[in-house]
C-alpha positions in Angstrom: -9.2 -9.2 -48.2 -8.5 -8.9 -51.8 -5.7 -7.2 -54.1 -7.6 -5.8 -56.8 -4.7 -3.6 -57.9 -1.5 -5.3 -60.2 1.2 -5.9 -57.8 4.3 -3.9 -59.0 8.0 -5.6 -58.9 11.6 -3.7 -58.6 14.6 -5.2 -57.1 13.3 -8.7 -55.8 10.7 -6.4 -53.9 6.9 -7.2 -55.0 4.3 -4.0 -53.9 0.8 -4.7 -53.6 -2.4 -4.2 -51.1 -5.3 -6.1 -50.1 -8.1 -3.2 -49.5 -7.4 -1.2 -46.8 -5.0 2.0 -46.4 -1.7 0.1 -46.9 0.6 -0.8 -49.8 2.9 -3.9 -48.6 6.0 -5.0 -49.8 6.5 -8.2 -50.4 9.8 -10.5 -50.6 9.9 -11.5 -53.9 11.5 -15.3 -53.8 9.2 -16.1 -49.9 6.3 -13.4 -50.2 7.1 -12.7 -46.4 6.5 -8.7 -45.7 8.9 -6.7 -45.3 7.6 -3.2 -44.7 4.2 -1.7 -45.7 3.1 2.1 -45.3 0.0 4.0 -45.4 -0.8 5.7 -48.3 -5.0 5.7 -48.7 -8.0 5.6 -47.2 -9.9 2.4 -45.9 -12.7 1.9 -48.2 -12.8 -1.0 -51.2 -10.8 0.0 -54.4 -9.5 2.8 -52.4 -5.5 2.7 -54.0 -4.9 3.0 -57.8 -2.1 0.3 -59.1 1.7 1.2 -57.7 4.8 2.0 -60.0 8.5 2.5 -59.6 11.2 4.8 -60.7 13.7 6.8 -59.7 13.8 5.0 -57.0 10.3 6.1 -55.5 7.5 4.1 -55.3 4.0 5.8 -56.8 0.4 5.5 -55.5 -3.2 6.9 -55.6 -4.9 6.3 -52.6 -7.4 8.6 -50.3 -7.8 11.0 -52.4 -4.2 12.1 -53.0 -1.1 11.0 -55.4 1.6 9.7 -53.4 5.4 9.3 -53.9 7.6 6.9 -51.1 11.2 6.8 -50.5 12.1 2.9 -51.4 15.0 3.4 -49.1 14.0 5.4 -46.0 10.3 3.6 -46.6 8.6 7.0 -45.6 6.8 9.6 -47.6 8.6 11.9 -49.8 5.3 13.9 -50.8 2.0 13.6 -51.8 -0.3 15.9 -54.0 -4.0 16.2 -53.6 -6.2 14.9 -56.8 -10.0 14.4 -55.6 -11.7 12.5 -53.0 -12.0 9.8 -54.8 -9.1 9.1 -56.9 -8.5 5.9 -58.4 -6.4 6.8 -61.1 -3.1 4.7 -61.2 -0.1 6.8 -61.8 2.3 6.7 -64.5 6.1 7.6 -64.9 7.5 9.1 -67.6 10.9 11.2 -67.9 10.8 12.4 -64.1 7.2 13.0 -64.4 4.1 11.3 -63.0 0.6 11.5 -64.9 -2.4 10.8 -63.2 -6.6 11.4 -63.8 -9.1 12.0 -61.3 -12.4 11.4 -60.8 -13.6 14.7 -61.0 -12.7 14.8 -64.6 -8.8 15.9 -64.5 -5.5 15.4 -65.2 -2.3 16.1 -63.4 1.3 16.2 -64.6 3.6 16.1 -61.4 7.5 16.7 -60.9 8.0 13.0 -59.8 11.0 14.4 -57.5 9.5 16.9 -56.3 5.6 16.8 -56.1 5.2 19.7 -57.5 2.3 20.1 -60.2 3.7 21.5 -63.2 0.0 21.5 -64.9 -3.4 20.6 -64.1 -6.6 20.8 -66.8 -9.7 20.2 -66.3 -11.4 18.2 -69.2 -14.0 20.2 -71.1 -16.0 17.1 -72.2 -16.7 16.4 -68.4 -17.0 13.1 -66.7 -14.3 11.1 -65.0 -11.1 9.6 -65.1 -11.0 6.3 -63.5 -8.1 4.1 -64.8 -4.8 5.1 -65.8 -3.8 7.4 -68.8 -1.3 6.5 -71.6 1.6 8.6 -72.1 3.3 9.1 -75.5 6.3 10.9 -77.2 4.1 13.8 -77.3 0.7 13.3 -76.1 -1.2 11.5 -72.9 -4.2 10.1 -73.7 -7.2 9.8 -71.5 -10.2 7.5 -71.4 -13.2 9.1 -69.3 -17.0 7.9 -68.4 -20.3 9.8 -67.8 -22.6 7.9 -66.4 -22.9 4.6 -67.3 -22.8 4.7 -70.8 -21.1 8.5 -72.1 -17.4 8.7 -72.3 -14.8 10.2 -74.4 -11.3 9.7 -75.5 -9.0 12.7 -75.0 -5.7 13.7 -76.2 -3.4 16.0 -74.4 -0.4 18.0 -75.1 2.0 16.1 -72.9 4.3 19.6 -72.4 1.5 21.8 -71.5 -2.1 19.5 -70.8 -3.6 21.9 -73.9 -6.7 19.8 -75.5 -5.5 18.1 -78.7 -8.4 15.9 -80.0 -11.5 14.4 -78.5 -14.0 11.9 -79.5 -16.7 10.7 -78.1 -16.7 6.5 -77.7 -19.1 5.9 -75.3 -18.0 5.1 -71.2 -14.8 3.9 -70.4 -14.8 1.7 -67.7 -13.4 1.1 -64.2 -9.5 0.2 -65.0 -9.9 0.5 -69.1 -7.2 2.6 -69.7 -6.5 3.6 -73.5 -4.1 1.0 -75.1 -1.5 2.6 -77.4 0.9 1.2 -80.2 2.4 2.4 -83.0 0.2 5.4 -84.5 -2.9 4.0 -83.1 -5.1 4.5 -79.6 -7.2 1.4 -78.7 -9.9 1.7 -76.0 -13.0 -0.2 -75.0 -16.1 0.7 -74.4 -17.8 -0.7 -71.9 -21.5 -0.8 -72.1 -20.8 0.0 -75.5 -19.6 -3.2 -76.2 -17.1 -2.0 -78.6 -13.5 -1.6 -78.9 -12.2 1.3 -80.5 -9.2 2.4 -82.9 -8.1 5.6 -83.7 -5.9 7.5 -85.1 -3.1 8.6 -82.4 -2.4 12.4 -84.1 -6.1 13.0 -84.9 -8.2 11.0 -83.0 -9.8 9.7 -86.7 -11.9 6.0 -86.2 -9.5 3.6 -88.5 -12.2 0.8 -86.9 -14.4 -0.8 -84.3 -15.0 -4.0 -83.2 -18.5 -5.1 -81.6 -19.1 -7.9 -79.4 -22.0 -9.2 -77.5 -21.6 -7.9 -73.9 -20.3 -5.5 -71.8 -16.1 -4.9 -72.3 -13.8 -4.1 -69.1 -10.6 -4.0 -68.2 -7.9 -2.9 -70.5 -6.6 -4.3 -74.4 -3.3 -5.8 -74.6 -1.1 -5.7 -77.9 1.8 -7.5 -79.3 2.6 -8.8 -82.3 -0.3 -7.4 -84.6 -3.0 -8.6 -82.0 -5.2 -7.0 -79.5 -6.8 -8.7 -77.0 -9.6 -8.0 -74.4 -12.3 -9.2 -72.4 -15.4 -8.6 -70.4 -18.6 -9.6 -69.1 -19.8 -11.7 -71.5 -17.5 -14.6 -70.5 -15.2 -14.1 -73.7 -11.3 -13.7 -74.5 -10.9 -12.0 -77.7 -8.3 -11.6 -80.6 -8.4 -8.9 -83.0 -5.8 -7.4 -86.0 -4.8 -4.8 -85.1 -4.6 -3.4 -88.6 -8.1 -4.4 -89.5 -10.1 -4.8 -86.9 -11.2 -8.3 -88.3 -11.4 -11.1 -85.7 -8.2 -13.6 -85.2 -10.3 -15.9 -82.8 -12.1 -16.0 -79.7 -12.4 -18.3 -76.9 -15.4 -19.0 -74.1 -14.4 -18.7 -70.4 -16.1 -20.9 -67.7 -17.4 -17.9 -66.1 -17.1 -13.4 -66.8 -13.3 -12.6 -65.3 -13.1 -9.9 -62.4 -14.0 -6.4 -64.0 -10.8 -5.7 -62.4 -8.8 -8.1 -64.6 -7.4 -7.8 -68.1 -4.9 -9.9 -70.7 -1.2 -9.8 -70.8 0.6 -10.9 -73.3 4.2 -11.9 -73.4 6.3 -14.6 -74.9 3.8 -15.4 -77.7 1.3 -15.9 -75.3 -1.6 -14.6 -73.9 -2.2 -14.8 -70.2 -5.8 -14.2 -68.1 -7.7 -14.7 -65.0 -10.9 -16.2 -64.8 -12.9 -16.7 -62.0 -10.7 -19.2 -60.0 -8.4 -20.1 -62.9 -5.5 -18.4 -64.7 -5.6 -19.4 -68.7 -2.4 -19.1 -71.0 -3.3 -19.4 -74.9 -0.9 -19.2 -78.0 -1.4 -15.4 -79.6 -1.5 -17.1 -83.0 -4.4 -19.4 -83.0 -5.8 -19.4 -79.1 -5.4 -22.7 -78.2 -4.9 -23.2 -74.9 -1.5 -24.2 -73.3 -2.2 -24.6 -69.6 -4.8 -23.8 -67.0 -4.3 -23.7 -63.1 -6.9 -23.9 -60.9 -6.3 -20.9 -58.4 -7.4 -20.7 -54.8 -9.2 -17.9 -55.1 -11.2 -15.6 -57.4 -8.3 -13.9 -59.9 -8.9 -10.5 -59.6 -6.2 -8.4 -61.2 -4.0 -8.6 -64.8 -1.2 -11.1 -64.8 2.4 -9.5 -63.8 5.2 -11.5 -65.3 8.8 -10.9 -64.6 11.8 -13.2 -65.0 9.8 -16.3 -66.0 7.6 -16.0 -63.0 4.0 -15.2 -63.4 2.4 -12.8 -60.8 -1.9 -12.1 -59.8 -3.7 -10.6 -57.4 -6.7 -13.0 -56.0 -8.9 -12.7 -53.3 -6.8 -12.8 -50.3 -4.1 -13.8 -51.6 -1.0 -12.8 -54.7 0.2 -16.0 -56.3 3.5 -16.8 -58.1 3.4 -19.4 -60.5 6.9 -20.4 -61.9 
């Protein structure tokens, strides 16, 4: 069994599944279950990652967006996105934002369930990672085929098209990064990352590499960071686009797993190994041999350090 999807953490309770129709919850301190519901369908990748807030927990799984009561542990409602929706949601002000696969986006009373807009996107394709939500805006990364794909801005009030821009295909889990005034998005088989201007969708710069990009960029302090098949963790300015450094993995991460950053550092899965380098220079602090094969982003949360693997979530103090 494997948890391909970022656990999620609120009050000492960690939520996560392992490929089937069920999101668990997990002691925090023991990672002993404590309840689990069914909120998907049974196929691989079938749930999106969970969130919390407002005291609901948020899923996409089997085809439908789903909100649970953290208390009573049961359903409080669900609205239907596509078949295959893999979308993870995302909370903002009392309401939940969320793509689909056949190429829309929905904007949700999270207390409620009820939709307060759905558009469908005119440049086509799909939405299969989760969107970014700003002041004003919620930007969308889509795919067409393997190798067409556009990044779309949205009027956050009313889902009316703001910008788009063709970047080439956005892949599984690559959600739009954004900081400051800019958007920063990978393109997969493009083997570029992306940045643009956040009001007008305007290319500031791109950065190529050798291989294929998954996965989604991580910023903090100036630096974005991202990864991909081509067995490489990179560092970029985030001003200029110019390389900071670069580092070789022993072998290409999960295309399910991307960097975090926190505390100066920069953490990542690899294969059977979780890496933590300094965001200044990229030398490495520590590496940990992991049982399994990492396959989701680090989570970390009061000191504690938090991935998915196959078969197994591990805590690393």
């Amino acid at each position: 069994m494997t948890t391909r999807n970022t656990p999620a953490i609120h009050d000492g309770v960690l939520f996560a599944n392992y490929d089937n129709d069920r999101l668990y919850a997990l002691d925090l301190a023991k990672g002993k279950e404590l309840w689990s519901v069914r909120v998907g369908g049974a196929s691989p990748e079938s749930l999106s990652h969970p969130m919390v807030a407002r005291g609901l927990l948020f899923v996409v799984g089997g085809g439908q967006c789903h909100a649970v009561d953290l208390g009573t542990h049961a359903l409080r409602w669900s609205v239907s996105c596509d078949s295959e929706a893999t979308s993870s949601p995302i909370v903002v002000d009392d309401v939940v934002y969320v793509g689909t696969r056949s190429g829309a986006v929905l904007a949700i009373d999270a207390r409620t369930g009820t939709e307060q807009w759905r558009v469908q996107l005119r440049c086509g394709g799909s939405v299969q990672s989760a969107v970014s939500v700003t002041r004003a805006q919620v930007i969308v990364g889509t795919c067409q085929g393997f190798t067409q794909g556009h990044v779309v801005a949205l009027d956050r009030a009313t889902g009316a098209e703001r910008w788009s821009v063709e970047t080439g295909s956005m892949s599984h889990g690559g959600a739009p990064a954004v900081h400051g005034d800019t958007v920063y998005a990978l393109s997969g088989l493009g083997q570029r990352l992306h940045a643009l201007d956040l009001d007008s969708g305007e290319q500031r710069w791109v950065y190529q590499t050798p291989g294929a990009l998954w996965g989604a960029p991580a910023v903090a302090d100036g630096v974005v960071c991202f990864t991909g098949y081509h067995s490489r963790l990179h560092a970029v300015d985030e001003e200029t686009g110019k390389e900071r450094w670069s580092v070789a993995l022993d072998k290409p991460p999960a295309s399910t797993a991307s960097p975090t950053i926190a505390g100066g550092l920069v953490y990542m899965g690899a294969r059977n190994a979780v890496h933590a380098w300094t965001l200044r220079e990229g030398t490495e602090r520590w590496r940990w041999r992991a049982p399994y094969r990492v396959t989701t982003a680090p989570l970390i949360a009061d000191g504690t350090l938090y991935v998915g693997c196959d078969r197994a979530v591990v805590a690393l103090a």
